[in-house]
PDBQT receptor file of N, H, CA, C and O in Angstrom, charges set to zero:
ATOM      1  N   UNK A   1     -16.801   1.321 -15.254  1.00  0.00    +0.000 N 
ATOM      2  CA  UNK A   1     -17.381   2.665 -15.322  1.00  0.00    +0.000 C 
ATOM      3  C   UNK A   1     -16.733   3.393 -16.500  1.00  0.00    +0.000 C 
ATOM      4  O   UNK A   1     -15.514   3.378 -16.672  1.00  0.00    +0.000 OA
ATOM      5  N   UNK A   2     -17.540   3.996 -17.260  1.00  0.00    +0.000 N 
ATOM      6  H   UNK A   2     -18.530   4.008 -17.120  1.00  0.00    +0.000 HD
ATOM      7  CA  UNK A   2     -17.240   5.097 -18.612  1.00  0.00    +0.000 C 
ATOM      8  C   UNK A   2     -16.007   5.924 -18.041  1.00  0.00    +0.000 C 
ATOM      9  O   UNK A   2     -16.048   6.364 -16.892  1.00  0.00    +0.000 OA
ATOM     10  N   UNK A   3     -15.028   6.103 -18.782  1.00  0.00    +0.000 N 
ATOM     11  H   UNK A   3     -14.995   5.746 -19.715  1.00  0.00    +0.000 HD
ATOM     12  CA  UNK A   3     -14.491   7.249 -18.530  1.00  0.00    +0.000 C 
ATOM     13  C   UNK A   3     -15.146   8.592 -18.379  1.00  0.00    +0.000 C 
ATOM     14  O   UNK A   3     -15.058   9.170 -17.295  1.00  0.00    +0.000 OA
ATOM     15  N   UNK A   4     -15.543   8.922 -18.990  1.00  0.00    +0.000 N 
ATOM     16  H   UNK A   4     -15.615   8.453 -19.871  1.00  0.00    +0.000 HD
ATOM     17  CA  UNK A   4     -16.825  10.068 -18.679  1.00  0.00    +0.000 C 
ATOM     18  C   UNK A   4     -17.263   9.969 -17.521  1.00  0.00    +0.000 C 
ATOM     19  O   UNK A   4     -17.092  11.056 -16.969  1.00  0.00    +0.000 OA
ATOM     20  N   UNK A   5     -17.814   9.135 -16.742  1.00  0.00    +0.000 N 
ATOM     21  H   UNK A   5     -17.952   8.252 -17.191  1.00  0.00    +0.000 HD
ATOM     22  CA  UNK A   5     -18.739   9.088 -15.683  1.00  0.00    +0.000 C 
ATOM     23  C   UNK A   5     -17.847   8.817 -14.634  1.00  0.00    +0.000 C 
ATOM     24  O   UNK A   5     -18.196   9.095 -13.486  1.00  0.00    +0.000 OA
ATOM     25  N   UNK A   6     -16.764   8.324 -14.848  1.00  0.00    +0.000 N 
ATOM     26  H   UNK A   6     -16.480   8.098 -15.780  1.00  0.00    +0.000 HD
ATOM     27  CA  UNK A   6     -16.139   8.261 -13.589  1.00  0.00    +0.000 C 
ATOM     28  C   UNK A   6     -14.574   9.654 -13.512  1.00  0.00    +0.000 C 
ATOM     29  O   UNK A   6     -13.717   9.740 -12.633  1.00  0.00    +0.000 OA
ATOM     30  N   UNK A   7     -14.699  10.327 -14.486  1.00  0.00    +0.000 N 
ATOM     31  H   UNK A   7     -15.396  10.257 -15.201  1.00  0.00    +0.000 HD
ATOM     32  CA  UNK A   7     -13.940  12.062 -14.353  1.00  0.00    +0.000 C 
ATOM     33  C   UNK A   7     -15.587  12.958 -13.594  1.00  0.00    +0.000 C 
ATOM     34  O   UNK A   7     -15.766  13.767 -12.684  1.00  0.00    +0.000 OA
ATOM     35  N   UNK A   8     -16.315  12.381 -14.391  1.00  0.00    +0.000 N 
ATOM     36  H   UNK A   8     -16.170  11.724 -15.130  1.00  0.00    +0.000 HD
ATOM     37  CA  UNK A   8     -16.689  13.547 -13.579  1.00  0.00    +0.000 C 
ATOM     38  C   UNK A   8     -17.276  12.860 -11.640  1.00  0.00    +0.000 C 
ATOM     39  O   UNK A   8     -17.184  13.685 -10.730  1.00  0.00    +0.000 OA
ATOM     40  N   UNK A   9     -17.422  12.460 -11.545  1.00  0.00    +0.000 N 
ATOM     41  H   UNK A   9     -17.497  11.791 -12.284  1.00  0.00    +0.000 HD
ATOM     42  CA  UNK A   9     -17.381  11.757 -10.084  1.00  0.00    +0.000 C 
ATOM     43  C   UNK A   9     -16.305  12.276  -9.852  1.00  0.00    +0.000 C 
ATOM     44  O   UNK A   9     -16.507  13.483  -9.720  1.00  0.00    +0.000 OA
ATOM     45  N   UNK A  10     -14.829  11.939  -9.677  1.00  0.00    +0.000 N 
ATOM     46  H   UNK A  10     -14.666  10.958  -9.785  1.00  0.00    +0.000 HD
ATOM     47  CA  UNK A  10     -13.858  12.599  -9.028  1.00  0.00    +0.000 C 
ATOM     48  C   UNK A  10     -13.686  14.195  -9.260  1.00  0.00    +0.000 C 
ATOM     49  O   UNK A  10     -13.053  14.946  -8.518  1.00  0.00    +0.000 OA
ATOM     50  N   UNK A  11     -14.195  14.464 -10.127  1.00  0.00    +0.000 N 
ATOM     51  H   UNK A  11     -14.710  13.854 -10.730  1.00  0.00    +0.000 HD
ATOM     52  CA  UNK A  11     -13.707  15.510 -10.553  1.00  0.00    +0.000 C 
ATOM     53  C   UNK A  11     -15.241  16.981  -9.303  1.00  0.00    +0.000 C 
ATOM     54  O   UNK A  11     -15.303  18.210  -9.349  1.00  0.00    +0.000 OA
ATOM     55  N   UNK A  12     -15.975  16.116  -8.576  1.00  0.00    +0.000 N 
ATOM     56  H   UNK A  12     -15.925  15.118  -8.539  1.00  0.00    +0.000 HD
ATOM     57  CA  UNK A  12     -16.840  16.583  -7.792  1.00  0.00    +0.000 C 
ATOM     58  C   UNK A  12     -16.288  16.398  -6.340  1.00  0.00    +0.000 C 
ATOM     59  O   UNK A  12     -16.953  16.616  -5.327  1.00  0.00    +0.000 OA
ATOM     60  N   UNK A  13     -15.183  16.034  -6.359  1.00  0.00    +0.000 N 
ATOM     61  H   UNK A  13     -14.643  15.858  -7.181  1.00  0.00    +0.000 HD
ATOM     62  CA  UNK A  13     -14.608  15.268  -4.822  1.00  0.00    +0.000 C 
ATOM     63  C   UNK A  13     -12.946  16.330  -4.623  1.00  0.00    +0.000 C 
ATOM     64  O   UNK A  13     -12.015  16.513  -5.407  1.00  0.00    +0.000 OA
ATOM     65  N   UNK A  14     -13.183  16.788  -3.326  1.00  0.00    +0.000 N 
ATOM     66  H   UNK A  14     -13.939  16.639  -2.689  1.00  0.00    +0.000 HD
ATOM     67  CA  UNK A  14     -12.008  17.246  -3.085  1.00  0.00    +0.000 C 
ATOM     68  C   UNK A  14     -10.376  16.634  -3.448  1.00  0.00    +0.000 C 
ATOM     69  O   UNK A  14     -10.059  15.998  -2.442  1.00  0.00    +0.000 OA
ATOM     70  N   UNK A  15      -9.637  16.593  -4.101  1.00  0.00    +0.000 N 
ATOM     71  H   UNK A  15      -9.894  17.109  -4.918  1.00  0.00    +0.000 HD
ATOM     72  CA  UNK A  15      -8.884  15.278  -4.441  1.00  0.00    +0.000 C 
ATOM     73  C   UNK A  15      -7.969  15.124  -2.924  1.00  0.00    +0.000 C 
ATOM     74  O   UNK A  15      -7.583  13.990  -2.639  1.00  0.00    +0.000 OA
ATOM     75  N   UNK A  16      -7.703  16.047  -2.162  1.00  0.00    +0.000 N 
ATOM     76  H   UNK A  16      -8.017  16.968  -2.394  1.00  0.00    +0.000 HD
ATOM     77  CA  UNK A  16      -6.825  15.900  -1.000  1.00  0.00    +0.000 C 
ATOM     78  C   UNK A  16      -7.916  14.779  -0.221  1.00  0.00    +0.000 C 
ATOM     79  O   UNK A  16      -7.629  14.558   0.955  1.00  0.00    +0.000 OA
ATOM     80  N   UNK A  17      -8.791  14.259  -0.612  1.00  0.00    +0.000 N 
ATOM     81  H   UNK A  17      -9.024  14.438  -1.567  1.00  0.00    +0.000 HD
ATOM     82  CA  UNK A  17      -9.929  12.999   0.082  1.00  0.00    +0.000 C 
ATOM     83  C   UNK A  17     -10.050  11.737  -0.701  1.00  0.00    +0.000 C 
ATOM     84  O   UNK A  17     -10.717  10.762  -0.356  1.00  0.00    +0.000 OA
ATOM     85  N   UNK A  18      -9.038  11.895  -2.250  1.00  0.00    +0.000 N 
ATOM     86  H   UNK A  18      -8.495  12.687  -2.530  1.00  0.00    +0.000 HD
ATOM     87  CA  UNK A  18      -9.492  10.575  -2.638  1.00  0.00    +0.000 C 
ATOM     88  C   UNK A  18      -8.118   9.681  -3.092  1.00  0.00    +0.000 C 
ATOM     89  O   UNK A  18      -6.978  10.112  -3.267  1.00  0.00    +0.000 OA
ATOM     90  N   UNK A  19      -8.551   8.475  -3.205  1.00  0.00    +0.000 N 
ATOM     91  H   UNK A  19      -9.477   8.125  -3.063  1.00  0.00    +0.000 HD
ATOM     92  CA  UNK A  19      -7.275   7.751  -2.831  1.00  0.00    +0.000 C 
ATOM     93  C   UNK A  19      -7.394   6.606  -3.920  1.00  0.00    +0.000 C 
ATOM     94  O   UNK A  19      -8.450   6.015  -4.144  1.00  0.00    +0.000 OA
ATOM     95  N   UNK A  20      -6.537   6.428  -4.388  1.00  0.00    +0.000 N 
ATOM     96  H   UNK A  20      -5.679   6.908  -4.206  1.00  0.00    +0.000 HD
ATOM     97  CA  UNK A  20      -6.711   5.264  -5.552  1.00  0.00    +0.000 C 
ATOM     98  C   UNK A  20      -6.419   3.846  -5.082  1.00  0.00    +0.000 C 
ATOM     99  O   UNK A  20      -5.650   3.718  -4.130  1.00  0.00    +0.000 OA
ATOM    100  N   UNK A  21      -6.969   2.733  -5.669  1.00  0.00    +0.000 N 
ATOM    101  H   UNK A  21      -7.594   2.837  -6.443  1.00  0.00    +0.000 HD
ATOM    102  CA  UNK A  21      -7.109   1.304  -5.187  1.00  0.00    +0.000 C 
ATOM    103  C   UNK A  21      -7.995   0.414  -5.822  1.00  0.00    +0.000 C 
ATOM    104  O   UNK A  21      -9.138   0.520  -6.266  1.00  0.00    +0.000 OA
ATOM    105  N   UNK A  22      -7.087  -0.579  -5.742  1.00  0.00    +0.000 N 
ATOM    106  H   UNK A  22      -6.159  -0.665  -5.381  1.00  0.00    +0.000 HD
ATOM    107  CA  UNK A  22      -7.805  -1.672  -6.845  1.00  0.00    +0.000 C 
ATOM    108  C   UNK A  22      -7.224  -2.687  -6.197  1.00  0.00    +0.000 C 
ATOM    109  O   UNK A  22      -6.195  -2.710  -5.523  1.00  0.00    +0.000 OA
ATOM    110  N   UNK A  23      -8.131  -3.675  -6.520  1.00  0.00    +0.000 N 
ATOM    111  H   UNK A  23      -8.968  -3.657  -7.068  1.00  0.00    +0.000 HD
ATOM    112  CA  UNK A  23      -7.740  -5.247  -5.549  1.00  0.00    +0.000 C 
ATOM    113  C   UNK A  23      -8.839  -5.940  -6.314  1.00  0.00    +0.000 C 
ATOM    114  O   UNK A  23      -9.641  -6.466  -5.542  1.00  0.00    +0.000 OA
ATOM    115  N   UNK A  24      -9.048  -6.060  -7.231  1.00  0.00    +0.000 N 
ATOM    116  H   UNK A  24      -8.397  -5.633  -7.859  1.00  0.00    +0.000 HD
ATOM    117  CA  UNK A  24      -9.625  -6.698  -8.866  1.00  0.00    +0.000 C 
ATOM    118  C   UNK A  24      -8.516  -7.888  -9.091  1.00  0.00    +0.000 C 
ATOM    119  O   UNK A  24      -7.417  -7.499  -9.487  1.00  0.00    +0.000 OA
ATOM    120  N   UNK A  25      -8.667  -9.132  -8.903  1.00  0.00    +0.000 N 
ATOM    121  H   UNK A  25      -9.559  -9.448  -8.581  1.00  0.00    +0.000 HD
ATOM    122  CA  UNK A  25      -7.434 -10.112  -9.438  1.00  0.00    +0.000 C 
ATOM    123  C   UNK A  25      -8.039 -10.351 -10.847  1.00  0.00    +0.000 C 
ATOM    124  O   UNK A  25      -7.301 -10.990 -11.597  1.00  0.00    +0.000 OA
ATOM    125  N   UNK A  26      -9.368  -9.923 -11.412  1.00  0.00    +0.000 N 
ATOM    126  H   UNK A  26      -9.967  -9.404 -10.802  1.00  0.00    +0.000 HD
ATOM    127  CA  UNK A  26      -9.319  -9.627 -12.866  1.00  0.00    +0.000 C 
ATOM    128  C   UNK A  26      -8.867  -8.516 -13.807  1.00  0.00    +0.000 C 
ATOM    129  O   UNK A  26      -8.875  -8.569 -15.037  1.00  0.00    +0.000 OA
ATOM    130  N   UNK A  27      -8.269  -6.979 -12.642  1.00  0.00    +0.000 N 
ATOM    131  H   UNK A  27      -8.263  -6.936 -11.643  1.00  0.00    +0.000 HD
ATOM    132  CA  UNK A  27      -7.524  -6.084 -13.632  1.00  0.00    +0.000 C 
ATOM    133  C   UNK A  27      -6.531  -5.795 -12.938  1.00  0.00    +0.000 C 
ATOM    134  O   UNK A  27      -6.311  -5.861 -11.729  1.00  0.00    +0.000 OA
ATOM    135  N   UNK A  28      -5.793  -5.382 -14.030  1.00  0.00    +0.000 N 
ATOM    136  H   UNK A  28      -5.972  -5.329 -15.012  1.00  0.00    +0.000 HD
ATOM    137  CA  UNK A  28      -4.266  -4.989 -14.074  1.00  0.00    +0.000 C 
ATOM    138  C   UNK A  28      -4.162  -3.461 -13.397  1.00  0.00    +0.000 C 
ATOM    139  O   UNK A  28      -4.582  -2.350 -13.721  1.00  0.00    +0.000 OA
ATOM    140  N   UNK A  29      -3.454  -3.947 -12.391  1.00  0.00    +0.000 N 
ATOM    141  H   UNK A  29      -3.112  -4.849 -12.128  1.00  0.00    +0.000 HD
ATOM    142  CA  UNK A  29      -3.435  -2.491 -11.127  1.00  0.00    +0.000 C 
ATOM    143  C   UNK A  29      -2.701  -1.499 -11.989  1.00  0.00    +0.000 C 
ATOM    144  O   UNK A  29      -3.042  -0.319 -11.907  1.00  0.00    +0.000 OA
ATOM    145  N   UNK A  30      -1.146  -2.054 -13.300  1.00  0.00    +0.000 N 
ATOM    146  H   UNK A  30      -0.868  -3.013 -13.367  1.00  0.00    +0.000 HD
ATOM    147  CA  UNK A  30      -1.151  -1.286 -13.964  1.00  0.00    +0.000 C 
ATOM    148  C   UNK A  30      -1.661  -0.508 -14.813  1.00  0.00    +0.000 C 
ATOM    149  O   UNK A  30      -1.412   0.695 -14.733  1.00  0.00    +0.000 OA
ATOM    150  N   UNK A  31      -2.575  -1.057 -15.923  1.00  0.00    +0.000 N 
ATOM    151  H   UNK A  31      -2.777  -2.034 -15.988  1.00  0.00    +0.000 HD
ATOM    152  CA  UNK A  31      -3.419  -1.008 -16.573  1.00  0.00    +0.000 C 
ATOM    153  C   UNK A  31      -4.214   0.105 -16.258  1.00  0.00    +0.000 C 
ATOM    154  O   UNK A  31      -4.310   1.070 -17.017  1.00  0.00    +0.000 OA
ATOM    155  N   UNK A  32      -4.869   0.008 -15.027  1.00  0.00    +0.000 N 
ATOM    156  H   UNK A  32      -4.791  -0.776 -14.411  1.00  0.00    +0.000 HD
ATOM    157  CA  UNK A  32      -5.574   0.883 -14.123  1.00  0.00    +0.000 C 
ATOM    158  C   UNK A  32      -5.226   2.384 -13.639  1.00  0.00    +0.000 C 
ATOM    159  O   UNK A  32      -5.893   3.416 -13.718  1.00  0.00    +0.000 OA
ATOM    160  N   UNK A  33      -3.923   2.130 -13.103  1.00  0.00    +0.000 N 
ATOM    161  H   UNK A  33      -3.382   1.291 -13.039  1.00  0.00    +0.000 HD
ATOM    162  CA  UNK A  33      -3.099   3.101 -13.222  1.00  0.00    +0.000 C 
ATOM    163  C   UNK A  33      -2.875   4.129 -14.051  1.00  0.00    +0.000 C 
ATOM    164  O   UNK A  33      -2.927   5.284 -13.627  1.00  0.00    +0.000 OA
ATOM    165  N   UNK A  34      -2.612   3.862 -15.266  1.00  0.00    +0.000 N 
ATOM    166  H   UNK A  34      -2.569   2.924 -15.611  1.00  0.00    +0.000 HD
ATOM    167  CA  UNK A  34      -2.096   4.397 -16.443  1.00  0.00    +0.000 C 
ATOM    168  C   UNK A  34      -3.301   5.075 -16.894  1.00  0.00    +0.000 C 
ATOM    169  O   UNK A  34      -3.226   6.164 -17.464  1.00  0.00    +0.000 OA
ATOM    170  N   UNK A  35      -4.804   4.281 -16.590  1.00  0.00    +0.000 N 
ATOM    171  H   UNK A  35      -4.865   3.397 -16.127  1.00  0.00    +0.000 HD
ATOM    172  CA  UNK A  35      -5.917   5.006 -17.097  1.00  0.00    +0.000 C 
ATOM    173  C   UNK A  35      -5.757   5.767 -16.420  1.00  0.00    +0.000 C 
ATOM    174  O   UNK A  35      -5.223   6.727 -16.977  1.00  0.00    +0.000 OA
ATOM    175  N   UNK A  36      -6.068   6.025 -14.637  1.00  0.00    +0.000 N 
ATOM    176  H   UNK A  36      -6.502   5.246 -14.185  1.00  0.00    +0.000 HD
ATOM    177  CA  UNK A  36      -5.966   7.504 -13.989  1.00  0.00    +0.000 C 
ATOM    178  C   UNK A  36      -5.015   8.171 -14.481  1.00  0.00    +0.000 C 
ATOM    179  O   UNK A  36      -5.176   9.384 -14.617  1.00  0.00    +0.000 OA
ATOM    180  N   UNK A  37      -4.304   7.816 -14.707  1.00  0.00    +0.000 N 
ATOM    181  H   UNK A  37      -4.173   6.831 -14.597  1.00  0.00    +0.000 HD
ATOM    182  CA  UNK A  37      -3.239   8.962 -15.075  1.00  0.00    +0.000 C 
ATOM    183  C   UNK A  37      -3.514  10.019 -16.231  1.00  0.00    +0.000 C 
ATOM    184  O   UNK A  37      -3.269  11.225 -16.260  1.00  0.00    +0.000 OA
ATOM    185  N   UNK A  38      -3.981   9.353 -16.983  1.00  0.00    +0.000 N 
ATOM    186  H   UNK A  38      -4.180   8.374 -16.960  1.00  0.00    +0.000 HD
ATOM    187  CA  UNK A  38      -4.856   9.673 -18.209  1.00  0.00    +0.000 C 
ATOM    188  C   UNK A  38      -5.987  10.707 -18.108  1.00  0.00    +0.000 C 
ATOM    189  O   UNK A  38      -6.173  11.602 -18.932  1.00  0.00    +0.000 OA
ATOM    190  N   UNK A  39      -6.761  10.473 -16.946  1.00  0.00    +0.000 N 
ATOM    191  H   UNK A  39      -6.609   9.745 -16.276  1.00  0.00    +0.000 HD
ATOM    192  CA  UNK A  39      -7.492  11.103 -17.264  1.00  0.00    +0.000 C 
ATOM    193  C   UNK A  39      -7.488  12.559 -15.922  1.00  0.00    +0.000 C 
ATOM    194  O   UNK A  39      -8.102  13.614 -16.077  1.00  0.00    +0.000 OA
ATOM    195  N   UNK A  40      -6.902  12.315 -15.077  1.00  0.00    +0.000 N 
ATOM    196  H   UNK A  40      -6.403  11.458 -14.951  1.00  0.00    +0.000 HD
ATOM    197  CA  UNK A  40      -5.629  13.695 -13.821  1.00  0.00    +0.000 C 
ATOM    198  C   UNK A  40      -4.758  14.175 -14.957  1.00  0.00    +0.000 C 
ATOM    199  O   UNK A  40      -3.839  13.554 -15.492  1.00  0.00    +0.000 OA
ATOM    200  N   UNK A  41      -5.186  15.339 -15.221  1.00  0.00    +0.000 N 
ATOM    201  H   UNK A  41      -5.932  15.844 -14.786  1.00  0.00    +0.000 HD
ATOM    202  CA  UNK A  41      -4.661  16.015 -16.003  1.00  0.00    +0.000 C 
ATOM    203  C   UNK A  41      -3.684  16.677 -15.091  1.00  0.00    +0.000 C 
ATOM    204  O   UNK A  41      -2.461  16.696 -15.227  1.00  0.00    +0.000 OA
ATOM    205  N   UNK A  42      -4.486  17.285 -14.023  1.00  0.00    +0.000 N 
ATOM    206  H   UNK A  42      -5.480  17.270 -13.913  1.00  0.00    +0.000 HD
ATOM    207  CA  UNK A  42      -3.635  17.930 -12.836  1.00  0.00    +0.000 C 
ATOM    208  C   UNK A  42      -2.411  16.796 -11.724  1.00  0.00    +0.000 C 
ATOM    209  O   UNK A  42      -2.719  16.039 -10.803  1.00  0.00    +0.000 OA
ATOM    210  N   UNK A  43      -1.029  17.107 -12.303  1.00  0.00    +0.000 N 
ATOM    211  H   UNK A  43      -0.778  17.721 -13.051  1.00  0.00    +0.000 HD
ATOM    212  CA  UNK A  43       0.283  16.313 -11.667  1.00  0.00    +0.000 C 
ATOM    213  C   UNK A  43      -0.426  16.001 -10.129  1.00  0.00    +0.000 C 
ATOM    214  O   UNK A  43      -0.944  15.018  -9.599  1.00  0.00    +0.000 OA
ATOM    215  N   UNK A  44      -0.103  17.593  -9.682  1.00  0.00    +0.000 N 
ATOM    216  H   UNK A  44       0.318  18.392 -10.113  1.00  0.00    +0.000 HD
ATOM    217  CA  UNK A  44      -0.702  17.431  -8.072  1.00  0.00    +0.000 C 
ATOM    218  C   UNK A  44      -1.579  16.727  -7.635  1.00  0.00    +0.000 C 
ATOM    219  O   UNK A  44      -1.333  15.785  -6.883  1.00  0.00    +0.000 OA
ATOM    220  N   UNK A  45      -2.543  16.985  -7.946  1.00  0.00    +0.000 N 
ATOM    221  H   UNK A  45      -2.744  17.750  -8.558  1.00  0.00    +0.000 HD
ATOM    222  CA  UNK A  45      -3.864  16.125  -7.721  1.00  0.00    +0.000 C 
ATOM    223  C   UNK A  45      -4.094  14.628  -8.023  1.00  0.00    +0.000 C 
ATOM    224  O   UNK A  45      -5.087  14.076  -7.549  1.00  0.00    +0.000 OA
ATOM    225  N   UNK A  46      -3.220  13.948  -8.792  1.00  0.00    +0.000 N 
ATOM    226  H   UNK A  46      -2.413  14.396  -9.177  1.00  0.00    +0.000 HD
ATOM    227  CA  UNK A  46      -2.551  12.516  -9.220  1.00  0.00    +0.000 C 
ATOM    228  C   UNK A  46      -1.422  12.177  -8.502  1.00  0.00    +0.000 C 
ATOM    229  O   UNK A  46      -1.123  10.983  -8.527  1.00  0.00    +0.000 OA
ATOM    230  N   UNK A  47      -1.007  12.620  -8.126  1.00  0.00    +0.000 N 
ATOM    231  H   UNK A  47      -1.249  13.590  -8.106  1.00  0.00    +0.000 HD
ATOM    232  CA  UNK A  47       0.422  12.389  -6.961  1.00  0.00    +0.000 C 
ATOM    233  C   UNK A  47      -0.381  11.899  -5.561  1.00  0.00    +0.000 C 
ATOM    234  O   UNK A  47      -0.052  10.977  -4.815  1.00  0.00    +0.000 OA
ATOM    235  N   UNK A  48      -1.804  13.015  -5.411  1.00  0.00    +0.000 N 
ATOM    236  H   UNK A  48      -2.072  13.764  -6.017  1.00  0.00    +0.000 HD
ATOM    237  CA  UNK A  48      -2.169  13.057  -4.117  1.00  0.00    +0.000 C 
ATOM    238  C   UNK A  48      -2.823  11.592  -4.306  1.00  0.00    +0.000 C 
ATOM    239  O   UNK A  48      -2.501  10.679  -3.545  1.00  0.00    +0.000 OA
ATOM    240  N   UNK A  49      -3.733  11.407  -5.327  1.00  0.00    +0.000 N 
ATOM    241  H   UNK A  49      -3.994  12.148  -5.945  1.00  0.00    +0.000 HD
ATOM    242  CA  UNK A  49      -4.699  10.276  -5.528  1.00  0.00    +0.000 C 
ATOM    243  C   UNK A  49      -4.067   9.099  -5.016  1.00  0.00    +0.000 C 
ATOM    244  O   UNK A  49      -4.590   8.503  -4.074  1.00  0.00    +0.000 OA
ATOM    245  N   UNK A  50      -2.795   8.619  -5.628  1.00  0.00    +0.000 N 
ATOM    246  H   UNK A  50      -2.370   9.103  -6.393  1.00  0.00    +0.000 HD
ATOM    247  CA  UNK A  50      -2.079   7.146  -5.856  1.00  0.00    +0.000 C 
ATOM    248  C   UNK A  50      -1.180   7.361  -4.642  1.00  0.00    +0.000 C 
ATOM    249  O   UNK A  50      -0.547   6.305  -4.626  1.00  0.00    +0.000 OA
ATOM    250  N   UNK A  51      -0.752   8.075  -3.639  1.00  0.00    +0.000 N 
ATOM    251  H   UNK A  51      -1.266   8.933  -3.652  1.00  0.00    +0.000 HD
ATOM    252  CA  UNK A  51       0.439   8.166  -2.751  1.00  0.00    +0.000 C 
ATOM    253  C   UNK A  51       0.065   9.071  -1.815  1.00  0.00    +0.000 C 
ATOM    254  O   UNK A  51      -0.588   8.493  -0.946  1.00  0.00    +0.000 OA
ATOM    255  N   UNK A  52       0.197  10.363  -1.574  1.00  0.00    +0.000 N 
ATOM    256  H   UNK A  52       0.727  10.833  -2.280  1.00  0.00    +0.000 HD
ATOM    257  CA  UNK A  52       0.072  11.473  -1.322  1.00  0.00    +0.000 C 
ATOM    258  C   UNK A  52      -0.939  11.220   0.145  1.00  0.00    +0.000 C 
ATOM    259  O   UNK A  52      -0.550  11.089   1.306  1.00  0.00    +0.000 OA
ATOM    260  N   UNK A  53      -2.262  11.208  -0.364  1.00  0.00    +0.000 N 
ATOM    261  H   UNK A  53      -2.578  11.314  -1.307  1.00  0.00    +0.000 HD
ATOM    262  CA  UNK A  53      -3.232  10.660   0.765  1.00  0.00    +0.000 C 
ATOM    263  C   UNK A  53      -2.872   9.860   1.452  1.00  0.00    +0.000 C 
ATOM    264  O   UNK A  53      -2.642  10.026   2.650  1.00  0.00    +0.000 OA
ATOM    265  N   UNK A  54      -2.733   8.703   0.762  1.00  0.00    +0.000 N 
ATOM    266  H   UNK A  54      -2.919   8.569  -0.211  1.00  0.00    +0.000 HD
ATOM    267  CA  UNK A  54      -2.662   7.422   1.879  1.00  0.00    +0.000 C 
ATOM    268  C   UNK A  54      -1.231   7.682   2.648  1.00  0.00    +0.000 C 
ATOM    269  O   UNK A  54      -1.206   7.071   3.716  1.00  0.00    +0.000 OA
ATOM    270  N   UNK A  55      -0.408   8.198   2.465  1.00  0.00    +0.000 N 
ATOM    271  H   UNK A  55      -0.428   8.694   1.597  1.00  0.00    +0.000 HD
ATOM    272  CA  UNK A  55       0.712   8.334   3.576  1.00  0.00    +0.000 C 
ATOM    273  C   UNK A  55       0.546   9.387   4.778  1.00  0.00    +0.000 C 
ATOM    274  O   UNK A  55       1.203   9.342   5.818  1.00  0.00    +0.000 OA
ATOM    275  N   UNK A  56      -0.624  10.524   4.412  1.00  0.00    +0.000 N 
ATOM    276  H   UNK A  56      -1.157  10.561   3.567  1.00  0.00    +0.000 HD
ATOM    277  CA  UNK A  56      -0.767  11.784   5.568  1.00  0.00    +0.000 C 
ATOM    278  C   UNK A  56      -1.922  10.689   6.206  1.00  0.00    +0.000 C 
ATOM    279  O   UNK A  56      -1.819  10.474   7.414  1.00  0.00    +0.000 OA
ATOM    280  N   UNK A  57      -2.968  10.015   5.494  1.00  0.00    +0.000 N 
ATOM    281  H   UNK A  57      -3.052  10.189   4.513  1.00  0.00    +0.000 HD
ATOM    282  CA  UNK A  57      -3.889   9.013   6.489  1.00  0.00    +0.000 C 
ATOM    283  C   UNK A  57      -3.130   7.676   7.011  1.00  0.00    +0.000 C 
ATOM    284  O   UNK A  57      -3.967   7.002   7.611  1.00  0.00    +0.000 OA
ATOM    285  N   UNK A  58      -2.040   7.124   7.011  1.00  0.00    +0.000 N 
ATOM    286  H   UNK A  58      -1.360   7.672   6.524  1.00  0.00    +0.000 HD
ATOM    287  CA  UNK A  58      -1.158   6.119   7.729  1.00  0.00    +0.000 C 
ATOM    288  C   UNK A  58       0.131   6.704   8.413  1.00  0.00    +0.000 C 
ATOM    289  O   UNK A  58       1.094   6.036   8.790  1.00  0.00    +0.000 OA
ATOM    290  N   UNK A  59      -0.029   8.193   8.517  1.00  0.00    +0.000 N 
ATOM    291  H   UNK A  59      -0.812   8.735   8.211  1.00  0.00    +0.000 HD
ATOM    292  CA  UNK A  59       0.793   9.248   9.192  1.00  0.00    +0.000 C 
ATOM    293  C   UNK A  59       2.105   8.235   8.530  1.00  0.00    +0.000 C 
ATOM    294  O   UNK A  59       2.650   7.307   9.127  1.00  0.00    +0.000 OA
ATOM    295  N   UNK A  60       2.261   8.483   7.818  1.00  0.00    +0.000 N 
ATOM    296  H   UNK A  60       1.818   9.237   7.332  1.00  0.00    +0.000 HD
ATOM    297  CA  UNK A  60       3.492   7.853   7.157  1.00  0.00    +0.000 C 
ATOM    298  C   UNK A  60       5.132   9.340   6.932  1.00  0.00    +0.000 C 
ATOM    299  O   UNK A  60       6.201   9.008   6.419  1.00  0.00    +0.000 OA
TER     300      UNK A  60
């Protein structure tokens, strides 16, 4: 997916609802990573994406 097309998709989604994940054994989870990061301008809202969520939904 375009960078373009996939900021603005998240960027229509509450971020306290979205959760980052990749399980691609053709891409690099880092790789991947580093793009979101790239394009979460907002710290908070990138903290929540990659960590944040998935620990309040596994009551962690």
């Amino acid at each position: 997916m375009a960078s373009h097309s996939f900021l603005q998709l998240i960027e229509r989604h509450d971020p306290n609802r979205l959760l980052f994940g990749i399980d691609s054994p053709w891409q690099d989870q880092r790789q991947e990573l580093a793009k979101l990061k790239m394009l979460i301008t907002d710290p908070t809202a990138f903290e929540k994406m990659v960590s944040l969520n998935a620990m309040e939904l596994l009551d962690l």
